[in-house]
TIVEX-721355 format. One record per residue (C-alpha): y, x, z; residue in one letter. Coordinates in nm, 2 decimals. Last residue first. Layout:
// TIVEX-721355
> py|px|pz|type
> Y|X|Z|A
...
END
This chain:
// TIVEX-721355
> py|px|pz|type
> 2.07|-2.20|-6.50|X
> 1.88|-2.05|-6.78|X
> 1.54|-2.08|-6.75|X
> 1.25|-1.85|-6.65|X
> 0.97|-2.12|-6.47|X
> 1.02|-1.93|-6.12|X
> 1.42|-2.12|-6.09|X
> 1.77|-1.98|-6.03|X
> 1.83|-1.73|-6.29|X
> 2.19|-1.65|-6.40|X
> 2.17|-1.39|-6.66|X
> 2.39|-1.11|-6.67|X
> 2.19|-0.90|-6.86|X
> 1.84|-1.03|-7.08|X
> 1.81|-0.75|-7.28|X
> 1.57|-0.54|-7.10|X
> 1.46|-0.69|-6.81|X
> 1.64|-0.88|-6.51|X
> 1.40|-1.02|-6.24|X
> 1.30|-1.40|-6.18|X
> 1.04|-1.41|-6.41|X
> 0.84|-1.31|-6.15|X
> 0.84|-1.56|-5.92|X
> 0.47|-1.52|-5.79|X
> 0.32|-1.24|-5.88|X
> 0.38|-1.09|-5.50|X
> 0.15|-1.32|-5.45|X
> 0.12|-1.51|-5.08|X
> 0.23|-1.90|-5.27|X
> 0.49|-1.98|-5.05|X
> 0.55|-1.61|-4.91|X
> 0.59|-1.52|-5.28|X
> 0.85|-1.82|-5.33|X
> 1.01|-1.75|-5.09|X
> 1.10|-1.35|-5.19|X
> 1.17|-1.45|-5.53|X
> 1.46|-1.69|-5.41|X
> 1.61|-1.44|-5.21|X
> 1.55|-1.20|-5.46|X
> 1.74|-1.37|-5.72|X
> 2.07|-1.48|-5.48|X
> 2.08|-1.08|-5.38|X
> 2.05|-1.04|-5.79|X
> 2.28|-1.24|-5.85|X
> 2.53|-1.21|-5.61|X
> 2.51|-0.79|-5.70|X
> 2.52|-0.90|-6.10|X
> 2.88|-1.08|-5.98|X
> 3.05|-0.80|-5.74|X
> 2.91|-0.57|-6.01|X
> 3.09|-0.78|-6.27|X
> 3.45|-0.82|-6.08|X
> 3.50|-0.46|-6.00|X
> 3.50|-0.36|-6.37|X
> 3.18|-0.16|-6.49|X
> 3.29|0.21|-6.61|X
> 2.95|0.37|-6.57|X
> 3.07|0.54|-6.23|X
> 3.11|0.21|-6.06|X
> 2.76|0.08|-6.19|X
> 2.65|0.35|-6.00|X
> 2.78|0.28|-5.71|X
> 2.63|-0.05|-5.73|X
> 2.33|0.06|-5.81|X
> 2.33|0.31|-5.53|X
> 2.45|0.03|-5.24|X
> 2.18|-0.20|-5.36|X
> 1.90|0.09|-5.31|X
> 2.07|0.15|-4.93|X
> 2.06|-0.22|-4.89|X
> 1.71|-0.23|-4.98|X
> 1.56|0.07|-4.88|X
> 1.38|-0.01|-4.50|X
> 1.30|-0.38|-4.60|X
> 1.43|-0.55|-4.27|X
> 1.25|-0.81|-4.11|X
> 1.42|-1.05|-3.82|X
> 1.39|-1.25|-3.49|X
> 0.99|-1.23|-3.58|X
> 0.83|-1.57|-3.57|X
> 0.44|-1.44|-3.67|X
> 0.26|-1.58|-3.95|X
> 0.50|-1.44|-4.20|X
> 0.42|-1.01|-4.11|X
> 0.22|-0.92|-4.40|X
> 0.46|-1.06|-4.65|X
> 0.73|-0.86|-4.55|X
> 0.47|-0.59|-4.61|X
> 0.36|-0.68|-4.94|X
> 0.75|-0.70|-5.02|X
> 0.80|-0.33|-4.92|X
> 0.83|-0.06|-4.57|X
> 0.94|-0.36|-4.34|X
> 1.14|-0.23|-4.09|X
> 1.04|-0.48|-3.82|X
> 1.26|-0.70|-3.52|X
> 1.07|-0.88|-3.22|X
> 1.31|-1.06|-2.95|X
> 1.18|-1.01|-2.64|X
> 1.13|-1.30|-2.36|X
> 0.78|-1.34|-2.45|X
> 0.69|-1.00|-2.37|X
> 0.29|-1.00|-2.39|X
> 0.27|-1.31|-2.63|X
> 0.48|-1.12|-2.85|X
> 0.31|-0.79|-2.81|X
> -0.02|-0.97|-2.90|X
> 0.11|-1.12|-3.23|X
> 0.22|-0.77|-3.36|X
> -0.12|-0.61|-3.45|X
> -0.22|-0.91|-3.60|X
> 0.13|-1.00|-3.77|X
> 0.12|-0.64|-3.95|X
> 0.21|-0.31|-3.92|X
> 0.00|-0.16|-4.15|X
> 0.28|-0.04|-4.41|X
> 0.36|0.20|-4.09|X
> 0.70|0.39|-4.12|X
> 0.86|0.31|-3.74|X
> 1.16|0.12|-3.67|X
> 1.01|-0.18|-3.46|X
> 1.25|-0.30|-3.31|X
> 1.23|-0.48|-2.94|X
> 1.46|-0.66|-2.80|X
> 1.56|-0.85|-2.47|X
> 1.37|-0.60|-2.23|X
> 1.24|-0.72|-1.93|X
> 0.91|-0.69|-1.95|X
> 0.91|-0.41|-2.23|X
> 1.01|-0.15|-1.95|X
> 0.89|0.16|-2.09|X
> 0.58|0.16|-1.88|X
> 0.51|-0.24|-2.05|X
> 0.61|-0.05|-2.40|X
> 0.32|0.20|-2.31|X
> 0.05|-0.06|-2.15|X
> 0.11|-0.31|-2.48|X
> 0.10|-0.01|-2.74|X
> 0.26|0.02|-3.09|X
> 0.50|0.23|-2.98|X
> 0.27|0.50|-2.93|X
> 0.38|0.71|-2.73|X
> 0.63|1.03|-2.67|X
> 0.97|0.95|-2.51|X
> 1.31|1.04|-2.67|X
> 1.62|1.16|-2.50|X
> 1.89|1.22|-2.70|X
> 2.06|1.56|-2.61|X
> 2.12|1.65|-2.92|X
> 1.85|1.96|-2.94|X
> 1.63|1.71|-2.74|X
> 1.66|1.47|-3.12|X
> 1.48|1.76|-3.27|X
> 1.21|1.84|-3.02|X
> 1.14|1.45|-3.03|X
> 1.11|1.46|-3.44|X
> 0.89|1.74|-3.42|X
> 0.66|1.57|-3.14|X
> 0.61|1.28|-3.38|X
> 0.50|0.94|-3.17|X
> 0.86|0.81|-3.11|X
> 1.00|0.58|-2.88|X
> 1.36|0.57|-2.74|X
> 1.46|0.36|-2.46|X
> 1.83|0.17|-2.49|X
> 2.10|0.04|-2.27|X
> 2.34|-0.14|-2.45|X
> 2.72|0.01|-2.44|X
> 2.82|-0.13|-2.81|X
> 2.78|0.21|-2.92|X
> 2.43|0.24|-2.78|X
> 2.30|-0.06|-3.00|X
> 2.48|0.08|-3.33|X
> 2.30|0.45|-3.26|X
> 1.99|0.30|-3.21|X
> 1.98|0.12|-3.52|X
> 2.16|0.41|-3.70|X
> 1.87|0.64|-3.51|X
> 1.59|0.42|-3.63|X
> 1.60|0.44|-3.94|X
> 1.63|0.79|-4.00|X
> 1.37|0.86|-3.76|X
> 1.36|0.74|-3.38|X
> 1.08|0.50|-3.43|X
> 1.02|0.23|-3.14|X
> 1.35|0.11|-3.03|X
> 1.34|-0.05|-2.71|X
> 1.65|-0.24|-2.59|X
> 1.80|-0.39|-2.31|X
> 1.55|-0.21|-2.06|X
> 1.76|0.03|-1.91|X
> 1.99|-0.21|-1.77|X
> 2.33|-0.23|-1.96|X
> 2.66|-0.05|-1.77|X
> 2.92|-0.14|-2.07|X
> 2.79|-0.55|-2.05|X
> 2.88|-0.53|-1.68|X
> 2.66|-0.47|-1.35|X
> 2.68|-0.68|-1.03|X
> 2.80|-0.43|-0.78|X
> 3.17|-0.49|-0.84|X
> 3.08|-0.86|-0.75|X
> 3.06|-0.88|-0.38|X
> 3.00|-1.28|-0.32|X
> 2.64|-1.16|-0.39|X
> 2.48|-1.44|-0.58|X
> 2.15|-1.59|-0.45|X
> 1.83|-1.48|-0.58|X
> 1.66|-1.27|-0.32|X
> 1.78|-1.53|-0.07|X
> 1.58|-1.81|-0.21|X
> 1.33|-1.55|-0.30|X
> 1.26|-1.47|0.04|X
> 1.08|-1.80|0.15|X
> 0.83|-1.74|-0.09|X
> 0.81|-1.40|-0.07|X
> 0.76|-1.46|0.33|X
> 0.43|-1.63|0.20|X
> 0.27|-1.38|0.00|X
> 0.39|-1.08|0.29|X
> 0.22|-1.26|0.60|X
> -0.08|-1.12|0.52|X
> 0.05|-0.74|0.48|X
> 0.16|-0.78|0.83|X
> -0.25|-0.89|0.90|X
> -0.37|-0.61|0.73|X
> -0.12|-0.32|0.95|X
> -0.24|-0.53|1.25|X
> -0.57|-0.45|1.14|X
> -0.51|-0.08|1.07|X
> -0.36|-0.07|1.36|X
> -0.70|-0.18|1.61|X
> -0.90|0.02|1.39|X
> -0.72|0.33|1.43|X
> -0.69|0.20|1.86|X
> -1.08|0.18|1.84|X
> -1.10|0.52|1.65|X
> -0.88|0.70|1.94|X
> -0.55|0.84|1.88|X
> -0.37|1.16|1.89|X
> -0.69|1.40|1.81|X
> -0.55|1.52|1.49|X
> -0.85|1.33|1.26|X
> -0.74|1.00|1.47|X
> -0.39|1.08|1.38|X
> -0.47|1.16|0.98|X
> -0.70|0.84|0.97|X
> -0.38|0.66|1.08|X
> -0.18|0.80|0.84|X
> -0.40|0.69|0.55|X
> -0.42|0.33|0.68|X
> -0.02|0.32|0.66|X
> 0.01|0.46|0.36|X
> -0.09|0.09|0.22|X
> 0.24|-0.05|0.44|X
> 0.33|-0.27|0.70|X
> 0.49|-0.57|0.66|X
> 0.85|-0.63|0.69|X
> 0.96|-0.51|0.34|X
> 1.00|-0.84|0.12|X
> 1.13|-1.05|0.44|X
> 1.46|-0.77|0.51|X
> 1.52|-0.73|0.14|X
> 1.55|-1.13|0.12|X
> 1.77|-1.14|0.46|X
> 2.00|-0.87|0.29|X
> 2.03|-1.10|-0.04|X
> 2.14|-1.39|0.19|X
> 2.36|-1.19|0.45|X
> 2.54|-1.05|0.12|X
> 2.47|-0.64|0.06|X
> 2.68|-0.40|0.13|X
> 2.49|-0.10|0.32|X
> 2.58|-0.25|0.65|X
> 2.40|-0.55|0.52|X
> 2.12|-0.42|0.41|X
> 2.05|-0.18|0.74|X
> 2.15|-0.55|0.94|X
> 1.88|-0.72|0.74|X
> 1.63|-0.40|0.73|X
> 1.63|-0.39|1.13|X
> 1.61|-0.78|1.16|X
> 1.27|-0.77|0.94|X
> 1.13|-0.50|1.04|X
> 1.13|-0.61|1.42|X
> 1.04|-0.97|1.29|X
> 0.74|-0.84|1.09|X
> 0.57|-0.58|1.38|X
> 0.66|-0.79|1.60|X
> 0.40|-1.09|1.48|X
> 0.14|-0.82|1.33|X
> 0.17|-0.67|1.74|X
> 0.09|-1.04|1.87|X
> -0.16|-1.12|1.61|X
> -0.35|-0.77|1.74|X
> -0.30|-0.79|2.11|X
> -0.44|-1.17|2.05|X
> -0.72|-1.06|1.92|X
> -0.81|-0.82|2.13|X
> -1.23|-0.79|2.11|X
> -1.26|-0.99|1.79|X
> -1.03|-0.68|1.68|X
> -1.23|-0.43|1.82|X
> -1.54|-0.62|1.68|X
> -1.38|-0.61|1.33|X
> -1.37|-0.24|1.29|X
> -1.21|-0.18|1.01|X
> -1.44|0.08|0.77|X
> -1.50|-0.16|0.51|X
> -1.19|-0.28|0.48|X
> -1.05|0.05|0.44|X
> -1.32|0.11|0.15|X
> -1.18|-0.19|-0.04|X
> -0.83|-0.11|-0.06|X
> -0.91|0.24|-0.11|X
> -1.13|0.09|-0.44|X
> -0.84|-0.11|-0.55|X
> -0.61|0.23|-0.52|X
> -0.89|0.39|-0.76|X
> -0.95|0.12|-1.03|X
> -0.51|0.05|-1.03|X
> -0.48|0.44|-1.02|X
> -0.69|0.46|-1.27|X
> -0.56|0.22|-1.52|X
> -0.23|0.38|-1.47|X
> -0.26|0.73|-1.55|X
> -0.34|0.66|-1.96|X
> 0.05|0.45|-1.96|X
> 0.19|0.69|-1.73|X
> 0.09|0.99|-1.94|X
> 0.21|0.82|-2.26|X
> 0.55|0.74|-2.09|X
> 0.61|1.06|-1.93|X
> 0.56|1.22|-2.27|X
> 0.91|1.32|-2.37|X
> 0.93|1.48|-2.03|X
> 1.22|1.41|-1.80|X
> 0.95|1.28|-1.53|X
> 0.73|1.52|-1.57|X
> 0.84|1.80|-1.30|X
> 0.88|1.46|-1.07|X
> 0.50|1.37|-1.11|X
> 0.37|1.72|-1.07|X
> 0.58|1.70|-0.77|X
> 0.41|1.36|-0.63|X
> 0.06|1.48|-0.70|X
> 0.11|1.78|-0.49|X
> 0.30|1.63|-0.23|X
> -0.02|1.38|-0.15|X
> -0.23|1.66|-0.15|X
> -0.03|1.71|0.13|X
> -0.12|2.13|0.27|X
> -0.36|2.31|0.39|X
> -0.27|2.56|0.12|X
> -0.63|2.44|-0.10|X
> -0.57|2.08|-0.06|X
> -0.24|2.18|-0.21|X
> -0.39|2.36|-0.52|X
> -0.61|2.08|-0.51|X
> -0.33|1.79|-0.53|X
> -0.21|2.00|-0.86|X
> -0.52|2.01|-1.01|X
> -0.58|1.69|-0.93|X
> -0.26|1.52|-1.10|X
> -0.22|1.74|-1.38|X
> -0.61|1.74|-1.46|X
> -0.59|1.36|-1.48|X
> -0.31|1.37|-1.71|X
> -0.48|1.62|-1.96|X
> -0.76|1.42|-1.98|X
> -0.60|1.08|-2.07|X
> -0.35|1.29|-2.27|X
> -0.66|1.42|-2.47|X
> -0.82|1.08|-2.52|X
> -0.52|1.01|-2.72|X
> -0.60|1.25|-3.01|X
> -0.27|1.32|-3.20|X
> -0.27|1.65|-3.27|X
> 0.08|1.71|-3.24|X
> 0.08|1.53|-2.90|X
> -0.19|1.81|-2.75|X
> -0.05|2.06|-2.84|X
> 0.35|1.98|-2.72|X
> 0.14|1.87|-2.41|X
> 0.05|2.17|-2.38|X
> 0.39|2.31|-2.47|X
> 0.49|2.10|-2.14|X
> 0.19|2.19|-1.89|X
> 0.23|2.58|-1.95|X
> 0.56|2.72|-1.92|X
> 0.79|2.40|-1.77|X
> 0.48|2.27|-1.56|X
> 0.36|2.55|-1.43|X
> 0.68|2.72|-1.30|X
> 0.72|2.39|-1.14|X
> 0.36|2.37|-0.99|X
> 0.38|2.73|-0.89|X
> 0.80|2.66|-0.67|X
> 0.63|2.35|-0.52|X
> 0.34|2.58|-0.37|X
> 0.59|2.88|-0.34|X
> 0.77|2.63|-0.05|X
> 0.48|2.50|0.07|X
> 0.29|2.83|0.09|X
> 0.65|2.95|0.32|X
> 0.65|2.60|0.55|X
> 0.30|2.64|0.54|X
> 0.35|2.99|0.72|X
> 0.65|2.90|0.93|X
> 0.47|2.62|1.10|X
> 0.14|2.88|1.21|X
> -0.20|2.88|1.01|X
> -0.47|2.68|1.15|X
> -0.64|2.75|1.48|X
> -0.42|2.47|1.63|X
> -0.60|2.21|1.34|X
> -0.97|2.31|1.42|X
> -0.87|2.27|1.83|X
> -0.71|1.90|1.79|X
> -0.46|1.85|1.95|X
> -0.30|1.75|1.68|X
> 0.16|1.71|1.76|X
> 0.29|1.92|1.48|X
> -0.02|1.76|1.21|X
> 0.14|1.42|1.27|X
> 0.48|1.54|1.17|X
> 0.37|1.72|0.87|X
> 0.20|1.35|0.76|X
> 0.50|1.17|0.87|X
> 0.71|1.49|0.66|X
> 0.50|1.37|0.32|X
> 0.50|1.03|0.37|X
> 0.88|1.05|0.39|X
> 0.81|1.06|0.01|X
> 0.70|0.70|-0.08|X
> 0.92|0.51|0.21|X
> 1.20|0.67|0.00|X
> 1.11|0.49|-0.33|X
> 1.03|0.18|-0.11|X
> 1.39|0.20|-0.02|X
> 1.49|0.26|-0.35|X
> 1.30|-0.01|-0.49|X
> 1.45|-0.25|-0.25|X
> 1.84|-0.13|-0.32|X
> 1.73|-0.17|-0.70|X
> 1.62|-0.47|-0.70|X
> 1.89|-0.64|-0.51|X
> 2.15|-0.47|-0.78|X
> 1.90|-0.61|-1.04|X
> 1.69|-0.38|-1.26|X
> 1.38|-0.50|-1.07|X
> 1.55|-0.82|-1.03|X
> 1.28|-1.05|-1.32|X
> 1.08|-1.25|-1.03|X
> 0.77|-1.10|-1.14|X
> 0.87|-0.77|-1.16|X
> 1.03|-0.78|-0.79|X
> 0.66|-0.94|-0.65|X
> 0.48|-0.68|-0.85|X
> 0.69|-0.40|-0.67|X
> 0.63|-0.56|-0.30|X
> 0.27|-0.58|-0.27|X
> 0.17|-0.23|-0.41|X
> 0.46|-0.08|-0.25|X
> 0.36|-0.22|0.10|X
> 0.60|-0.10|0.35|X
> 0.68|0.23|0.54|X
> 0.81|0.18|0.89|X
> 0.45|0.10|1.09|X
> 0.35|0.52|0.99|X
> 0.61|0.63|1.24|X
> 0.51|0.37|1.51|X
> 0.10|0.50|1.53|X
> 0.15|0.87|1.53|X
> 0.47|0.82|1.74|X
> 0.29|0.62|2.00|X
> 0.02|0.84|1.99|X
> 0.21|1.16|2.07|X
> 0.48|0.97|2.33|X
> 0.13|0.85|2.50|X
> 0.01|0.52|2.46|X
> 0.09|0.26|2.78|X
> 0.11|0.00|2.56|X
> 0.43|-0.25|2.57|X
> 0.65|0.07|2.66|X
> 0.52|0.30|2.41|X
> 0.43|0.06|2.13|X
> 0.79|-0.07|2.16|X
> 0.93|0.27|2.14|X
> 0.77|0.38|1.83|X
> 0.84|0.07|1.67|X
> 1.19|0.11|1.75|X
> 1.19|0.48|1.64|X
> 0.98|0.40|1.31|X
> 1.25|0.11|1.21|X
> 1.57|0.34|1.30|X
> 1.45|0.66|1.13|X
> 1.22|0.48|0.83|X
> 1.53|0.25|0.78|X
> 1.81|0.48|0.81|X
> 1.59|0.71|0.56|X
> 1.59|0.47|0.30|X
> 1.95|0.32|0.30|X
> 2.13|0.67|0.26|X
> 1.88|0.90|0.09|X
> 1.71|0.67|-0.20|X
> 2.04|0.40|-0.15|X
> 2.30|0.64|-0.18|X
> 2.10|0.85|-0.45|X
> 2.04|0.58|-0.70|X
> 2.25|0.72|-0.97|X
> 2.15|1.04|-0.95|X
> 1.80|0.94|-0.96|X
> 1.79|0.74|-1.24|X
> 1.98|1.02|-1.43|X
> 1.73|1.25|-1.28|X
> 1.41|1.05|-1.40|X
> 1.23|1.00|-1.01|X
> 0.99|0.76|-1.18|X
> 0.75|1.00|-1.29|X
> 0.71|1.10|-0.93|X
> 0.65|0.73|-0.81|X
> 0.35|0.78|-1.07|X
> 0.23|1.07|-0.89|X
> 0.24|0.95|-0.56|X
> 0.08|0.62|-0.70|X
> -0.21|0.89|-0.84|X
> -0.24|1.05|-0.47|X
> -0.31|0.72|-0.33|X
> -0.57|0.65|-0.58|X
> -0.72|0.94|-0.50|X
> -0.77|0.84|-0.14|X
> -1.08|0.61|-0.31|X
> -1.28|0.94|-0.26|X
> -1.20|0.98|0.08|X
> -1.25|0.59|0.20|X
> -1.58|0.60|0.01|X
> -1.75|0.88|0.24|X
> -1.56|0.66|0.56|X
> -1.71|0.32|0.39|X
> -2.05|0.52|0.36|X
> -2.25|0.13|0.38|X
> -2.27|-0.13|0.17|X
> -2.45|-0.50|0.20|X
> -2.37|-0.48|0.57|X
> -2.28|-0.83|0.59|X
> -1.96|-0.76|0.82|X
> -1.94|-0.43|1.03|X
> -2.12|-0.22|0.78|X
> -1.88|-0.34|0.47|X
> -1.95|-0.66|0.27|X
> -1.73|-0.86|0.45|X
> -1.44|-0.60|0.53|X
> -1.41|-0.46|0.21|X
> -1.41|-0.83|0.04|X
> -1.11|-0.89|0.31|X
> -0.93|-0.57|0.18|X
> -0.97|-0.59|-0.20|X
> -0.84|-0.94|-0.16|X
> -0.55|-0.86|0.04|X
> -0.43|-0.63|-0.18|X
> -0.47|-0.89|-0.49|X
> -0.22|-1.10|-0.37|X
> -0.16|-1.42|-0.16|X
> -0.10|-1.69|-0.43|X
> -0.37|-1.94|-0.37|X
> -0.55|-1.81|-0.67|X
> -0.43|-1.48|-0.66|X
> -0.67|-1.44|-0.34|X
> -0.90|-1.63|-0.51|X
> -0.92|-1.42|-0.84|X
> -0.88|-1.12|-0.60|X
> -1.22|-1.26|-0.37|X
> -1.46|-1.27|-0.62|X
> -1.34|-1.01|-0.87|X
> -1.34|-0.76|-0.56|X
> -1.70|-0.91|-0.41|X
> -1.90|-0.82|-0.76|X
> -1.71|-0.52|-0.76|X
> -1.83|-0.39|-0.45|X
> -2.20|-0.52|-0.52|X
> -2.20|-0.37|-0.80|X
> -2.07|-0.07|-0.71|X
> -2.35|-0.08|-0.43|X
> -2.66|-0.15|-0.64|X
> -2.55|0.13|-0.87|X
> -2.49|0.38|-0.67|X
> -2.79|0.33|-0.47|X
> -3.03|0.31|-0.76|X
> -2.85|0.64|-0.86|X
> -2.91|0.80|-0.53|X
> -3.29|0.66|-0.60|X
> -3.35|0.76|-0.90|X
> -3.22|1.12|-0.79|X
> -3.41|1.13|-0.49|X
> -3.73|1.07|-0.72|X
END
């Protein structure tokens, strides 16, 4: 009976939740003003303090934490060292100036304006620096500068946003009072199980994670990298949980230890869809557990607070931007995209109320200011992206044709075929990512220092991960009779912008792939084939001036074969125009076998 009804619960209640999520994110998107806010309004009418249709929001709240600790792990995977490397003045630079200078002023203002002690008022200014990643990415993608100079100097600030969540949460824990956290171990003890912690999960991941995933790719079963992601993430975040430690940190080094793996792609891809259900879920259950009649209680505290909160950021980021060489325009832009508060906001706060800095009204109280920043974000993108596109009178930032963005090119196949292509592409200075779904052939190309990703090439999520949105091309090099228009037609509506090549393997195939506009189809043996008879003509004694002549002809022959089968869709069709026995050095132009 108790187990009817825990499951009638569960199921009245999810859909409930749901019910209200797809409700108020299609409106929310609607008018423009993000999904986020959706999730969180829904939360917060449904939840205990609105129509009390669900209840547990704090029980929810910890589960749907999860979903933080899978974007941890996905801004992990992003950390690739070359990207890294090349990003480090604005990762280390630009993004801790703006958590120091933006979570000091905060941390000020709420002092002097509040009467909060130092500890709260740090607890509660510290976590009002970091931005909404989950607002702010999409925007960038949308807007095609996520490869852009701008781009990049917001990412990376967002990037660094990510990990100082890690020392604002150590932080937090240095000033509890609370007895449970002073009985804990001392400061120089986690610092040591934080140390080995990190030093396990990279052991780990080297010796057993990546020849799993060797396994696991050579046997081909997808659901298995689904599974095997998940238990990377959590059994890495446990192991933390474990140490008293970030579970957060966890999830974000087993992102980093795969992030020059051949299968970060694949993992990203199966991660993803999770951490969408999951952070969607947090959004929800912090809605739930606001506490609306402390903010109908101070509302004008709270609009007040949102209100500095934004022009603070705002004016702190500008002037950061623009000592950091940005133009006044693009530094306003960065300075309107990341002046709300952030999603690891609400997390923080629930880590200062657990530490005895701050008092459940005043978590509430932030967490709403923190929702009503996150408001204003929608409509300061509008305004922004008159700045985020202007020009930079600075041009040695803008990149040139020999630095290409990653994206230029995918190349999916990274056999025989696909290395000249690839080969050809990089030589001209294009930036290209390399697709393959055959573990041997990715241990192969490692021992040449080519890096090639595992997936499915094949796949809308995967080329999306491997930056398909803004890529101008993407071939197709891969040995698959199969691939036809149907499975191509919904990668072309998915990345409009991309030009779609195809090895063909044969004529049928060619055939296959007419009802789709592809920018070009390539029978994998034809030139080579050409190239042989020619070559052997050559060693046959033929003069120069014949094979040039039965090459036109038959180039001119197929041509004219090949139309006429897509005209009629039988490869019968047009057969008379091929050279037998005994007909030589005929010049065939038509299907009905005459003599030109």
């Amino acid at each position: 009976m108790e187990t009817t009804s825990a499951t009638d619960m569960l199921l009245s209640e999810g859909v409930i939740l749901l019910g209200a999520a797809v409700a108020f994110v299609m409106l929310f998107r609607r008018f423009g003003l993000g999904a986020v806010l959706g999730y969180l309004v829904a939360g917060a009418i449904v939840g205990p303090q609105g129509l009390g249709l669900v209840g547990g929001g704090e029980s929810k709240l910890a589960i749907a934490e999860i979903g933080i600790v899978l974007l941890l792990f996905l801004v992990g995977l992003e950390l690739h060292p070359a990207r890294l490397w090349r990003l480090k003045r604005d990762i280390f630079a630009l993004g801790l100036a703006q958590v120091v200078t933006c979570g000091c002023v905060l941390t000020a203002i709420i002092f002097y304006s509040t009467g909060f002690t130092w500890g709260a008022a740090i607890a509660l200014g510290l976590p009002l620096a970091l931005s909404s990643t989950a607002q702010v990415l999409p925007g960038l993608k949308s807007s095609g500068r996520i490869n852009s100079p701008f781009g990049e100097k917001v990412f990376s600030i967002l990037l660094f946003q990510d990990l100082s969540i890690v020392p604002l949460i150590t932080i937090i824990a240095a000033l509890s009072r609370n007895p449970a956290d002073a009985g804990g171990p001392p400061g120089w003890m986690m610092a040591g199980y934080t140390v080995a912690a990190i030093a396990g999960l990279v052991l780990a991941g080297r010796f057993i994670l990546r020849p799993l995933l060797g396994l696991v790719g050579r046997m081909g079963e997808r659901e298995l990298f689904v599974a095997v992601g998940l238990f990377t993430v959590l059994a890495a975040a446990a192991l933390m949980h474990a140490l008293h430690l970030s579970t957060a940190l966890g999830a974000f080094v087993a992102g980093v230890m795969l992030a020059d793996s051949p299968y970060r792609h694949e993992i990203e891809a199966d991660v993803e869809p999770f951490r969408s259900i999951l952070l969607g879920l947090f959004f929800l259950a912090v809605g739930m557990v606001l506490d609306l009649r402390a903010v109908i209680a101070n509302p004008l505290f709270v609009l007040s607070m949102a209100a500095i909160l934004v022009a603070t950021k705002a004016a702190i980021i500008t002037g950061l931007a623009r000592l950091f060489g940005m133009s006044w325009q693009q530094a306003l832009g960065a300075g309107l995209l990341l002046s709300q508060g952030g999603e690891f906001g609400f997390v923080l706060f629930t880590q200062a109320q657990g530490a005895l800095l701050i008092a459940p009204q005043a978590a509430s109280l932030f967490s709403a200011i923190v929702t009503f920043s996150m408001a204003t974000t929608p409509f300061l993108m509008l305004f922004a992206r008159r700045f985020e596109f202007a020009r930079s009178k600075d041009r040695d930032d803008l990149p040139g044709p020999e630095d290409a963005p990653r994206g230029s090119a995918i190349i999916v196949g990274y056999g025989r075929f696909g290395q000249t292509v690839a080969q050809m592409l990089m030589g001209h200075g294009f930036g290209v990512v390399l697709i393959d779904k055959k573990p041997a052939q990715i241990e192969v190309s490692s021992r040449f220092d080519m890096k090639v990703y595992y997936g499915d090439g094949t796949r809308i999520d995967l080329l999306r991960r491997s930056g398909a949105d803004e890529a101008r091309l993407i071939a197709f090099c891969i040995d698959d009779p199969a691939l036809d228009a149907r499975a191509l037609e919904p990668i072309a509506e998915a990345f409009p912008q991309a030009a779609l090549m195809v090895r063909a393997f044969d004529r049928r195939q060619v055939l296959a792939l007419q009802d789709i506009q592809l920018a070009g189809v390539v029978r994998e043996v034809y030139e080579s084939a050409i190239c042989m008879g020619v070559q052997a003509m050559e060693t046959l004694g033929v003069p120069s001036t014949e094979i040039e002549e039965v090459e036109r002809q038959y180039r001119e022959n197929d041509r004219q074969r090949m139309a006429l089968q897509i005209e009629h869709g039988t490869l019968l069709a047009a057969k008379d125009l091929m050279y037998r026995p005994g007909n030589s050095m005929r010049l065939l132009s038509r299907g009905d076998g005459e003599e030109a």
